[in-house]
C-alpha positions as CSV (number, residue, x, y, z in Angstrom):
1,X,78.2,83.6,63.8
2,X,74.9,82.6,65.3
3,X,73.3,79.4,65.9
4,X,70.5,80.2,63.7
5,X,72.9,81.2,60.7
6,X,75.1,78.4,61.3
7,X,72.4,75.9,61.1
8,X,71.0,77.2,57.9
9,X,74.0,76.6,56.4
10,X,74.6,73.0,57.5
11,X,71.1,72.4,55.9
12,X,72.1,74.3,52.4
13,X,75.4,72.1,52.6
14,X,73.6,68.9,53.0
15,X,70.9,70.0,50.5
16,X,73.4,71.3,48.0
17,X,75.5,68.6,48.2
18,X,72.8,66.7,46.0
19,X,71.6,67.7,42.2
20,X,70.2,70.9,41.7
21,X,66.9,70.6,40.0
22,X,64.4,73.3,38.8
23,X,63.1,74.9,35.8
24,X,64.0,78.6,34.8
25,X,62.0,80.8,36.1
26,X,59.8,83.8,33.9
27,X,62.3,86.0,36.0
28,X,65.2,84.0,34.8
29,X,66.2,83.1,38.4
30,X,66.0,79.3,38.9
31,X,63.4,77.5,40.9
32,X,65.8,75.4,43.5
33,X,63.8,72.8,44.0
34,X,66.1,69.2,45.1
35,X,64.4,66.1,43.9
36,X,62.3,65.1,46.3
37,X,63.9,67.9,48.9
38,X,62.1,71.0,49.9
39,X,62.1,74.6,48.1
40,X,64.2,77.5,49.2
41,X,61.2,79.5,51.0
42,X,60.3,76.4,52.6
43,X,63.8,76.3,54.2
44,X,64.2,80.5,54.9
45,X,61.0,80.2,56.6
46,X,61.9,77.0,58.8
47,X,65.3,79.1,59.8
48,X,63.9,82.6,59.8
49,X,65.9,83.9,57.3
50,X,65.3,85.7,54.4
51,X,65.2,83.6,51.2
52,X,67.5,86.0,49.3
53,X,70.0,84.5,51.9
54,X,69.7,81.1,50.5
55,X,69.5,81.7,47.3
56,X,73.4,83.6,48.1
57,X,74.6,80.5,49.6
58,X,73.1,78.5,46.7
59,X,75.0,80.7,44.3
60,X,78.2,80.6,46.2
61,X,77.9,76.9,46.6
62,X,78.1,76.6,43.2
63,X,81.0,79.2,42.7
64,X,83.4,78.1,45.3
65,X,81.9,74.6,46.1
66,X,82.6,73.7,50.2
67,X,84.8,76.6,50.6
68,X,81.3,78.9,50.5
69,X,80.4,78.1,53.8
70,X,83.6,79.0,55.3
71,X,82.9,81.6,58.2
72,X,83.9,85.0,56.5
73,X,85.3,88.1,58.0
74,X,82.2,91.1,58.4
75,X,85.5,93.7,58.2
76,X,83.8,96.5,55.3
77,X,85.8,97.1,52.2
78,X,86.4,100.3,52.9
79,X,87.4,102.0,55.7
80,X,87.5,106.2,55.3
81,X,88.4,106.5,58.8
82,X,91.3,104.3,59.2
83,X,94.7,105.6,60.3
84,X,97.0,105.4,57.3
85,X,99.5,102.3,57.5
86,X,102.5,105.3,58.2
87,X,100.8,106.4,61.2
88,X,100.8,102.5,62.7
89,X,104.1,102.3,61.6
90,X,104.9,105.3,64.0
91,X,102.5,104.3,66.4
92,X,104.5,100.7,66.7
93,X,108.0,102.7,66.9
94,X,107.3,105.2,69.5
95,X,105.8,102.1,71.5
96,X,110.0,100.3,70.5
97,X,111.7,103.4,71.0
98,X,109.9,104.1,74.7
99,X,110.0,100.6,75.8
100,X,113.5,100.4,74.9
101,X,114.1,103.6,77.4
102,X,112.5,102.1,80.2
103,X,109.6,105.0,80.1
104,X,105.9,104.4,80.1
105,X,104.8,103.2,76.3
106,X,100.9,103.7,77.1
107,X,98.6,105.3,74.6
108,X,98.3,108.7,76.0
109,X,102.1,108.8,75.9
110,X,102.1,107.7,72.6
111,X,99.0,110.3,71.9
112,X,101.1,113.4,73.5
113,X,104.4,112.3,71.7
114,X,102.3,112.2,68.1
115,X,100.5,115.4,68.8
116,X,103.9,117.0,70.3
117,X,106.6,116.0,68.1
118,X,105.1,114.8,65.1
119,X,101.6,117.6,64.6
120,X,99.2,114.3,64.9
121,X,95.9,114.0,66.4
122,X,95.1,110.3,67.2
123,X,92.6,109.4,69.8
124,X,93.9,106.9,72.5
125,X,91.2,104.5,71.7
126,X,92.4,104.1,68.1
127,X,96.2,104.0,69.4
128,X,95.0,101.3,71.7
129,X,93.4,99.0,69.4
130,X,96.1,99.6,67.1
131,X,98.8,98.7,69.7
132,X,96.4,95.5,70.3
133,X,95.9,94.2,66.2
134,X,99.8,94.2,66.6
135,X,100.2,92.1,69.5
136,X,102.0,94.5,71.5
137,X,100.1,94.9,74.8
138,X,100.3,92.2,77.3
139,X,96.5,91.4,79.2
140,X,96.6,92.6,82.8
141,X,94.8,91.1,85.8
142,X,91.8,92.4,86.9
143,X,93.4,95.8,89.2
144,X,91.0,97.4,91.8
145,X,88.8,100.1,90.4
146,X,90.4,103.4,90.2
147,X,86.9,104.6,92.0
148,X,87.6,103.2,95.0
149,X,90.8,105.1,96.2
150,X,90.0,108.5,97.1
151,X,92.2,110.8,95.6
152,X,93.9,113.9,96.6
153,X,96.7,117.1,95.4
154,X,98.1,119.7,96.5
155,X,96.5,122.9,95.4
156,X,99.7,124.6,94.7
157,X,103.3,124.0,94.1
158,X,105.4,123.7,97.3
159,X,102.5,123.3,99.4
160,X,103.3,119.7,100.3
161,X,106.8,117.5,99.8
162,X,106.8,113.9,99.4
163,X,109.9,112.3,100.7
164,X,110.5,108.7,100.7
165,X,113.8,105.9,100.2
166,X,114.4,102.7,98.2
167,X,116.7,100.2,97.7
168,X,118.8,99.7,94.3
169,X,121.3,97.1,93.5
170,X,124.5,97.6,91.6
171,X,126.3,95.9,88.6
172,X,128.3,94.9,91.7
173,X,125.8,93.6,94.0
174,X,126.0,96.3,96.4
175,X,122.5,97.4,98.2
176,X,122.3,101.1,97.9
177,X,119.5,103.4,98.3
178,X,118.3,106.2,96.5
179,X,116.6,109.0,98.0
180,X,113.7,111.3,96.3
181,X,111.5,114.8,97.3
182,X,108.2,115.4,95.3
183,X,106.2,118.1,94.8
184,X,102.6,116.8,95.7
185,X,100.9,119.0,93.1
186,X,103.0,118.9,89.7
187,X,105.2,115.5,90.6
188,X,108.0,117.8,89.9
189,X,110.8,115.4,90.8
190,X,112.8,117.9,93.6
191,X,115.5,116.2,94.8
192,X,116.9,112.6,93.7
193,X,120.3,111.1,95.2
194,X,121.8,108.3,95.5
195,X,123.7,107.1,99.1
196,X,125.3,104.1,100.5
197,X,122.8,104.6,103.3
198,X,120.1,106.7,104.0
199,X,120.3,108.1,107.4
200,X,118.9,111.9,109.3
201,X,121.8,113.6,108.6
202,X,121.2,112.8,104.6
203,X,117.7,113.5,104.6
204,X,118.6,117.2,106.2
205,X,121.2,118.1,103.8
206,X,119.0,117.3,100.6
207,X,116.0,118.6,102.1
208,X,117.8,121.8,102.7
209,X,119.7,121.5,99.4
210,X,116.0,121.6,97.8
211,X,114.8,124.2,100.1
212,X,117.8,126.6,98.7
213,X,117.4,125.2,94.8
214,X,113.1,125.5,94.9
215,X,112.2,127.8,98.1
216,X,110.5,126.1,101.2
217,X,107.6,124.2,101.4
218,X,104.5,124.5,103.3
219,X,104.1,120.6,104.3
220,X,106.0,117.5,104.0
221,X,104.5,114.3,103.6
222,X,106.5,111.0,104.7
223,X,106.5,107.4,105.7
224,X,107.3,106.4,109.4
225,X,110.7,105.5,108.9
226,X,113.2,107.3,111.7
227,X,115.2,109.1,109.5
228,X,111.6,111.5,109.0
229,X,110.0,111.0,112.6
230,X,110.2,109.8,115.9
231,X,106.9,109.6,116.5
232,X,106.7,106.0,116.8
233,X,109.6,105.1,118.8
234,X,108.1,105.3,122.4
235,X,108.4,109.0,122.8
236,X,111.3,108.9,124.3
237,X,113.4,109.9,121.6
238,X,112.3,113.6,121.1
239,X,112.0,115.5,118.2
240,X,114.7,114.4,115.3
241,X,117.1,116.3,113.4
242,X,114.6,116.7,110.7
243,X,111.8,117.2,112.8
244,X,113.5,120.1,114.5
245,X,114.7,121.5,111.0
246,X,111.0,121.7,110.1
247,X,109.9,123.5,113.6
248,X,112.8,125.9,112.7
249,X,111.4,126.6,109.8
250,X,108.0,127.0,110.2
251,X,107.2,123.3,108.0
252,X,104.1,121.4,109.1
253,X,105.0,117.7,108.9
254,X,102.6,115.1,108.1
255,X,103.2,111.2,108.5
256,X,101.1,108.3,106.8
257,X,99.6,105.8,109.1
258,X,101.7,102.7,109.5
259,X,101.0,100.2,106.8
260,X,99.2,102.3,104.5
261,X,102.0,103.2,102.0
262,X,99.2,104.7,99.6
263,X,99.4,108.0,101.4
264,X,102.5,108.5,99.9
265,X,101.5,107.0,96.5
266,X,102.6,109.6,94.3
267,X,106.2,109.3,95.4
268,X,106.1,105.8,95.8
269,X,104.9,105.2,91.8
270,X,107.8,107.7,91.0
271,X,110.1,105.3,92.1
272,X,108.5,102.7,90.1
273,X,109.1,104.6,87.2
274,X,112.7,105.5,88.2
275,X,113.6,101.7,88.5
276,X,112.1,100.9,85.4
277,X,114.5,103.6,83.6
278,X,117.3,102.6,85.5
279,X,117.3,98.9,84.6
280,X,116.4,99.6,80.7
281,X,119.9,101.5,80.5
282,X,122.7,99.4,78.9
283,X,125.3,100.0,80.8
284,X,124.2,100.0,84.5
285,X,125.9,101.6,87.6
286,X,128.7,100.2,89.5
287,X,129.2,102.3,92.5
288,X,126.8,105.2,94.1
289,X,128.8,108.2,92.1
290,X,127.9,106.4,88.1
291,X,124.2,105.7,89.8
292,X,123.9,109.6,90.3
293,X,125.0,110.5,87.1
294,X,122.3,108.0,85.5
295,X,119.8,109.8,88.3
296,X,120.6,113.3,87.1
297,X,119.4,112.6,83.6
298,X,116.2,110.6,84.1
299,X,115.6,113.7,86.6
300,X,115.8,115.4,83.1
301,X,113.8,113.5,81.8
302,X,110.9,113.1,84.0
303,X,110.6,116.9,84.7
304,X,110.8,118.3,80.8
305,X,110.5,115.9,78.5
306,X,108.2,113.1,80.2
307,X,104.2,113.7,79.9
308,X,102.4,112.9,83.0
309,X,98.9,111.4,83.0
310,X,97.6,112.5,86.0
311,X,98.3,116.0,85.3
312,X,96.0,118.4,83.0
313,X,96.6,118.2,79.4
314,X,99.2,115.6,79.8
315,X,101.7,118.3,80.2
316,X,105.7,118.1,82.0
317,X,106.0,118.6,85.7
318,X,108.3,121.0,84.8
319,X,105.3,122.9,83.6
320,X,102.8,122.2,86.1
321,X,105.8,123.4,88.3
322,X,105.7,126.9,87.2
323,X,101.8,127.5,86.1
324,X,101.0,128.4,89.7
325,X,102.3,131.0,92.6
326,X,104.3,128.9,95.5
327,X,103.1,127.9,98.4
328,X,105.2,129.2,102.0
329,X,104.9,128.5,105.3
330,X,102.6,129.5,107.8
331,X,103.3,131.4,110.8
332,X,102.7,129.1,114.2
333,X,103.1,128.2,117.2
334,X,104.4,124.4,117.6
335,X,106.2,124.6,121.3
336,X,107.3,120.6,121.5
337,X,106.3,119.6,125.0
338,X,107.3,116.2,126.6
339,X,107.0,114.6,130.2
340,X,109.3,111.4,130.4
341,X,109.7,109.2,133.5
342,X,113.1,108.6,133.7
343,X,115.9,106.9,136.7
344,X,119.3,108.6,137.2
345,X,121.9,107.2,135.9
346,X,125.1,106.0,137.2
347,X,127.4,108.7,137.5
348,X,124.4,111.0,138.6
349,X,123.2,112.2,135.0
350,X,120.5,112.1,133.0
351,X,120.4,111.8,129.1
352,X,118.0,114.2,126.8
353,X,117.7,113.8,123.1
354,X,117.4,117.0,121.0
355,X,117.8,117.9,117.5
356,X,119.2,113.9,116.8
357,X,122.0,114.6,119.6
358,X,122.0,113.0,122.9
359,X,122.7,115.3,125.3
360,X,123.8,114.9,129.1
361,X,122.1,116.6,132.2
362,X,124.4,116.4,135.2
363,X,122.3,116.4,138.6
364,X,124.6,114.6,141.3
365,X,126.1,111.4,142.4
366,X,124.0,111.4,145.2
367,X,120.8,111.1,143.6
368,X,121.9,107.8,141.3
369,X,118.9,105.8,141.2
370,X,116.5,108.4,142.1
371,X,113.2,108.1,139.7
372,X,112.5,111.7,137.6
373,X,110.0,113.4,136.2
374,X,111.7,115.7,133.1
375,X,109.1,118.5,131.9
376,X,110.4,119.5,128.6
377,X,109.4,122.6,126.5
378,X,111.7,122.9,123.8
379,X,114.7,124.0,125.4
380,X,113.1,124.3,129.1
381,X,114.1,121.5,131.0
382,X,112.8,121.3,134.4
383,X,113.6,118.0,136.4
384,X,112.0,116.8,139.6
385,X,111.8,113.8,141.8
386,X,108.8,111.5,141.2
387,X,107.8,111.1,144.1
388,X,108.2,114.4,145.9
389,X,108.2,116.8,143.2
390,X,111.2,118.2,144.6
391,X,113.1,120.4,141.7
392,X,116.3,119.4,141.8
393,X,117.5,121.2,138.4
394,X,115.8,123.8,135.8
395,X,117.8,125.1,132.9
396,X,117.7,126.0,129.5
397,X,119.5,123.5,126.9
398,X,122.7,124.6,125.0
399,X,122.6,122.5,121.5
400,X,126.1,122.9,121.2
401,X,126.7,121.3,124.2
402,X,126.9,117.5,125.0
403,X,127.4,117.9,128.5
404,X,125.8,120.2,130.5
405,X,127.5,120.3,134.3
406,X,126.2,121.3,137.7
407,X,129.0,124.2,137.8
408,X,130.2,122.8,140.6
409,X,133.9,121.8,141.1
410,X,134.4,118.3,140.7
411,X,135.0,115.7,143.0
412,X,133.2,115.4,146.6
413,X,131.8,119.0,148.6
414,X,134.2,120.4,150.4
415,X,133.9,121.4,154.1
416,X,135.0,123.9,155.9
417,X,137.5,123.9,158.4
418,X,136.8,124.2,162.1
419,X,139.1,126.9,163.5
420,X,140.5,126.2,166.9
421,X,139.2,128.0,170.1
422,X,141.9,129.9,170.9
């Protein structure tokens, strides 16, 4: 109400709450004149109101005595446009029934489930002030605008993974994690398992586990975390069992600066809906084999019967999945070479990491302590002394070997003996 409406009413109060006075008028309205007060015009034109206005509140005044200046709703009579009261009644349900489930209970959601399941078409403006009259949406603080991120997908499916752990607790207590692959363009949830740990060996077998199930990809997009790259640990690790898978095959692997875990945003909010499934479920996991089975349905769930807001027309994964041709690799060249300044070890060896395996380059007892250069290219190793550049061995790593020897015969060189002069 405004300030000029509400202080023409406190004057009509205070000048009704006296005797009305007046003569009838040739109209057959009455004059309102108060004894010794002012007229009606006099007062509409001190306000700025129209006199019809105060001769309403006159009339309710006498009606309804105090209770006519009571602020009164401006809601019409009629509303031809208003959802009927069975469509709230559904539109409260779904918002029950997906709560309940642990998926998200939004408007669109709500919009896709009415259009898709029930032949309604409600707008998700009407849904949301419908969802607000009944006190079922909770105010949010102020987010960052979504303007400010900048934004990007995958063209096609398969042209980039998105790989990435968490942590889950059991019934029990126990800290497991729960590893998930993501297809960058449709969110098509991949590959989702469950493992006491996470470690390179695990990330391997599921990747090549979703490789067999959904063909290769063109790119993978991960954290920094070891088990993806070892990129950050000094260089003197070498390329990692999963880095060398992807070589192999051809993968280009991309990483996300360190602390910035929004690169890898679209898997990371997949695990925040995952979570929120998982802890909605009555009857939660107690060991790593009941948390898969829980993971296999929401996996269900989330690829065919889930609707996805950030994909077109609200549609599946699943869908988005299979509207477009595949992605493959692309033919290149990505010879992995290293220099690393190294000391023989005792013993007369030198240690090399390849593929995840540590592997150990036999060069003589004689030279423990020397410093080394080692000029790797892929399997070429070439090792010299670092101060002479003398090349003291060259040869090409054997992965399925630990050790690889001088192929010499052990022990100390052998001399020949002197044959007497005769």
């Amino acid at each position: 109400m405004s300030q000029v409406m509400a202080d023409t009413i406190h004057h009509v109060r205070g000048w009704c709450d006296l005797t009305f006075g007046g003569v009838e008028s040739s109209s057959g309205h009455h004059c309102c004149r108060r004894r010794g007060g002012r007229r009606a015009a006099d007062v509409a034109a001190a306000y700025g109101v129209a006199r019809s206005w105060v001769y309403e509140l006159v009339a309710r005044y006498r009606a309804e005595g105090e209770a006519a200046f009571e602020p009164r709703s401006r809601r019409p009579r009629t509303s031809p446009t208003a959802i009927a009261d069975s469509t709230v009644e559904l539109i409260v349900e779904l918002r029950r029934q997906l709560s309940a489930q642990g998926l998200d209970a939004g408007a669109d959601t709500i919009a896709w489930h009415l259009e898709h399941h029930y032949g309604m078409r409600v707008s998700r403006a009407t849904i949301d002030r419908t969802l607000r009259r009944q006190g079922l949406v909770v105010p949010a603080p102020r987010k960052r605008p979504r303007s400010s991120y900048i934004r990007f997908q995958a063209e096609q499916p398969n042209e980039c993974w998105q790989a990435d752990f968490t942590h889950y607790r059991l019934s029990t207590g126990v800290d497991v994690e729960i590893l998930s692959w993501l297809d960058d363009h449709a969110r098509h949830a991949l590959s989702v398992t469950a493992h006491r740990c996470v470690t390179g060996p695990v990330v391997v077998d599921t990747f090549q586990a979703a490789i067999a199930q959904h063909g290769p990809p063109a790119s993978t997009l991960t954290d920094n975390g070891m088990v993806f790259t070892t990129r950050l640990a000094g260089g003197r690790g070498g390329r990692n069992a999963f880095e060398s898978e992807l070589r192999r095959l051809g993968i280009t692997q991309k990483n996300s600066r360190p602390n910035h875990p929004g690169t890898c945003g679209k898997v990371e909010r997949f695990q925040q809906t995952m979570k929120a499934w998982l802890r909605a479920q009555p009857h939660q996991p107690a060991n790593v084999a009941e948390l898969q089975a829980l993971l296999d349905i929401f996996v269900v769930i989330y690829n065919t019967c889930r609707p996805h807001r950030s994909l077109p027309q609200r549609c599946t994964p699943a869908v988005a999945y299979t509207a477009r041709p595949k992605a493959t690799p692309a033919e290149r060249d990505d010879t992995h070479w290293r220099v690393r300044h190294d000391r023989v070890a005792e013993g007369g060896s030198v240690t090399l990491r390849h593929d995840g395996r540590l592997h150990h380059i036999a060069l003589g007892r004689h030279l423990t302590g020397t410093r080394i250069i080692l000029l790797v290219a892929d399997l070429d190793v070439r090792i010299i002394d670092a101060a002479t550049g003398e090349l003291y061995r060259q040869l090409v790593l054997d992965p399925t070997r630990l050790y690889h020897g001088t192929g010499r015969p052990p022990g100390p060189p052998t001399r020949k003996r002197q044959q007497p002069d005769t």
